[in-house]
C-alpha positions in Angstrom: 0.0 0.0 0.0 0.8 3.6 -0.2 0.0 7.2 -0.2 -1.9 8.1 -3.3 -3.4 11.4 -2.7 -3.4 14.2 -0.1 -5.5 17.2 0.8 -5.5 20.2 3.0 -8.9 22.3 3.5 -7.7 25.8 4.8 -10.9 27.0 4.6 -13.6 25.0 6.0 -16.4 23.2 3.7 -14.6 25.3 0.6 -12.2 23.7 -1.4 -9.9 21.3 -1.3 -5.8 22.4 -2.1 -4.2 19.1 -3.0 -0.5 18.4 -2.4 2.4 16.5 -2.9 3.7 16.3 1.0 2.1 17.6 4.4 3.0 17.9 7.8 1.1 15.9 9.8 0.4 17.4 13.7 -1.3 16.5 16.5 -4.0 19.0 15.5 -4.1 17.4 12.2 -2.5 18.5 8.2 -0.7 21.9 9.4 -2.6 24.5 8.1 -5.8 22.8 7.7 -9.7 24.6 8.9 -7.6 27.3 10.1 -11.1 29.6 9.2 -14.7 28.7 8.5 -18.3 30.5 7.7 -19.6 32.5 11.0 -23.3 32.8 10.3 -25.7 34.8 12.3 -26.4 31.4 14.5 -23.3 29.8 14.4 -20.8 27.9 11.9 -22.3 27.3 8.1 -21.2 24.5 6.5 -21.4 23.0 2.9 -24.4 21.0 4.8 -26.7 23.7 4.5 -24.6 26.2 2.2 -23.5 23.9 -1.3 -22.4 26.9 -2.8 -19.3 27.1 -0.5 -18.2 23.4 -1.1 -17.3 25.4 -5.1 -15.5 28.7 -3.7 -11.4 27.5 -3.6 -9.5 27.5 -1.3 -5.3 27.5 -0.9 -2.8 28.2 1.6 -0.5 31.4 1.3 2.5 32.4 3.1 0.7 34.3 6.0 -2.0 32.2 6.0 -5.5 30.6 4.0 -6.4 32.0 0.6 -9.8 32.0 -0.6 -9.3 32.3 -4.3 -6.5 33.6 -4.4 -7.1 36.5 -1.8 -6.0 36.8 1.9 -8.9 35.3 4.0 -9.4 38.3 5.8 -9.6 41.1 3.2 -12.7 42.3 1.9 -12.0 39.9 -1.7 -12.6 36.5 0.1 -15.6 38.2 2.4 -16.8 39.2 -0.7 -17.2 35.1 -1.7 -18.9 33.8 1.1 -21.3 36.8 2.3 -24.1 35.8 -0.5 -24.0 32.3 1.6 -25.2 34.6 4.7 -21.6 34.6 6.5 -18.4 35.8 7.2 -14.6 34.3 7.6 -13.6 34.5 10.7 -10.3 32.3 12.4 -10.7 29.5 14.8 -7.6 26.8 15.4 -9.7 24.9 18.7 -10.1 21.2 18.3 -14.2 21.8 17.6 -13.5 23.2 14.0 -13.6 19.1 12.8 -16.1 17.5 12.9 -15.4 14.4 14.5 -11.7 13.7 14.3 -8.9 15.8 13.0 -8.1 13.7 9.9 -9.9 11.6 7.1 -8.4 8.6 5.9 -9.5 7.5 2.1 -8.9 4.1 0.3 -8.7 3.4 -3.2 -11.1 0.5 -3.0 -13.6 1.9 -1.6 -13.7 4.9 -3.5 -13.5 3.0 -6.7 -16.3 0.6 -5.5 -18.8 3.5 -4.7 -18.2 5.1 -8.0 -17.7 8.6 -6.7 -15.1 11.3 -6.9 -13.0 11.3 -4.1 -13.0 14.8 -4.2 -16.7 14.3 -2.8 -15.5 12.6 0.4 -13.3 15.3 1.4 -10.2 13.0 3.2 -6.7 14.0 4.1 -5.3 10.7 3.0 -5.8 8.8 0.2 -4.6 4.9 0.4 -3.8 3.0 -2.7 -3.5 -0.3 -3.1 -6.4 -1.6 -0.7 -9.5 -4.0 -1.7 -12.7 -2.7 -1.7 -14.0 -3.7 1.5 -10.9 -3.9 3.5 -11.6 -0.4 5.3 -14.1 -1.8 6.8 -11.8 -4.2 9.2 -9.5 -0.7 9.7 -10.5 0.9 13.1 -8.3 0.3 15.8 -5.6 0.1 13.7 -2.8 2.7 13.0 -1.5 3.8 9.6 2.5 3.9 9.5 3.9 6.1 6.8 7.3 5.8 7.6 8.1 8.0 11.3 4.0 9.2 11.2 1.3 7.4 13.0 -2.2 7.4 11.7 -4.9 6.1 14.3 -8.4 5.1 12.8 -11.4 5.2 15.3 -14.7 4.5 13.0 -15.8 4.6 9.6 -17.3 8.2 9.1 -21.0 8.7 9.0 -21.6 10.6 5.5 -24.0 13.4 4.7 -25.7 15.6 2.0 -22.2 16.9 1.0 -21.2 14.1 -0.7 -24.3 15.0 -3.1 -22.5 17.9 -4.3 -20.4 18.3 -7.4 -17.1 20.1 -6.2 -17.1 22.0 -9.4 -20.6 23.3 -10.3 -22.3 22.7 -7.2 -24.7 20.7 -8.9 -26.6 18.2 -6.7 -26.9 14.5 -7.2 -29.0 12.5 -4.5 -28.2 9.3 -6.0 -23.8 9.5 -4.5 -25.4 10.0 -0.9 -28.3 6.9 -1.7 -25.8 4.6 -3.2 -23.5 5.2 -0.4 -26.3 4.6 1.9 -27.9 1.5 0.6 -24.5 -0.1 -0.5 -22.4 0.9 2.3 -24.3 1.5 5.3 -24.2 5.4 5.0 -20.5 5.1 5.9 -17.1 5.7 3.6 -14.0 6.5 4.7 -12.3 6.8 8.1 -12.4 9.3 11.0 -9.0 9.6 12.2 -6.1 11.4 14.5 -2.0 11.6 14.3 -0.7 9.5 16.8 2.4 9.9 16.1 3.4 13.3 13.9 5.7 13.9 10.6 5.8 14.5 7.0 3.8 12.3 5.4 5.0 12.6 1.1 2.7 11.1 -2.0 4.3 7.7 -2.4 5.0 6.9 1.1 4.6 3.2 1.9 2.1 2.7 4.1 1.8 -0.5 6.7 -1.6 -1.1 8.6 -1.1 -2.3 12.0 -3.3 -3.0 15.6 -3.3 -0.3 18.2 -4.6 0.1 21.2 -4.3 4.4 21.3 -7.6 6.1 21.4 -7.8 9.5 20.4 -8.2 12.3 23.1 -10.8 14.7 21.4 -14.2 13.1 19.5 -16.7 15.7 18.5 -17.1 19.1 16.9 -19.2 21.0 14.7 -22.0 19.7 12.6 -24.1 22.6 10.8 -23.4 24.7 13.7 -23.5 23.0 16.4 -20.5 21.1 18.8 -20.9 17.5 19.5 -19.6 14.7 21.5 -19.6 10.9 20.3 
């Protein structure tokens, strides 16, 4: 197995900024949900607000871009204000929302017929059977020095519906992925063990018995515990 893909979303529910190496933290990719959509009533989300899920989003030497402009200058505020918010900066553990990475595998992507780019993981693991996620939590991804722990397969919602480029919607990805899968794909994860993590990397799959020490964050709005 190895390290196919990798993403960082500096911006939460905008777009994803693919790359060939991150740093991987206790607090996750470096750089990643640094800001998200402040609402009147809390965090918005691509859950409620598809249009943001199309608006890009990079990283930039002081910080996240939102195409192409500083997240904090009137450009990017600009972008998200007709989705009824503003950017605003939050680095606390409750901007994920459930663990601080997502862990991808070929497989399973391949065997739900969707773009990956739908799922929204950190990771992306090539080589695996479709299926074989399934046996993955409480297990640890090793990518060389880096630790990967995997607690559950992730609960997926109406996001998964949206096309990352138009923002067109398609019920069927969210009923196929229900009625084939359970309603889960892909991994909710934490570092156990931090490094640079490069596209390539081997990657070995082994028990553990770590448990991560933060479950729960926001969902359209709101923190939760599991």
């Amino acid at each position: 197995m190895h390290v196919e893909a990798l993403w960082r979303y500096p911006v939460k529910s905008l777009g994803g900024e693919p790359l060939r190496e991150a740093e991987f933290t206790s607090d996750g990719v470096a750089g990643d949900r640094l800001v998200h959509v402040q609402g009147p009533r809390g965090v918005l989300t691509g859950r409620t607000r598809y249009g943001l899920l199309t608006i890009p989003a990079s990283t930039g030497p002081d910080g996240p871009l939102v195409d192409g402009h500083p997240w904090d200058s009137w450009e990017a505020h600009a972008l998200v204000l007709p989705h009824g918010g503003r950017l605003t900066r939050y680095t606390g553990p409750e901007r994920f929302d459930v663990l601080n990475v997502l862990v991808a595998t070929d497989g399973q992507v391949e065997a739900a017929g969707v773009d990956v780019r739908r799922l929204r993981p950190n990771i992306l693991i090539g080589g695996v059977e479709p299926g074989e996620e399934e046996g993955w939590p409480g297990h640890a991804l090793v990518v060389g020095d880096v630790v990967i722990g995997m607690f559950q397969q992730r609960g997926r919602c109406v996001v998964t519906t949206i096309d990352p480029d138009t923002g067109a919607q398609d019920l069927d990805v969210h009923r196929r992925i229900r009625h084939e899968f359970g309603g889960v794909l892909c991994l909710d994860s934490w570092v156990i063990q931090p490094g640079v993590v490069r596209i390539g990397d081997a990657v070995e799959v082994v028990p553990t018995d770590e448990l991560p020490h933060h479950i729960g964050g926001w969902i359209v709005g709101r923190p939760y515990a599991v």
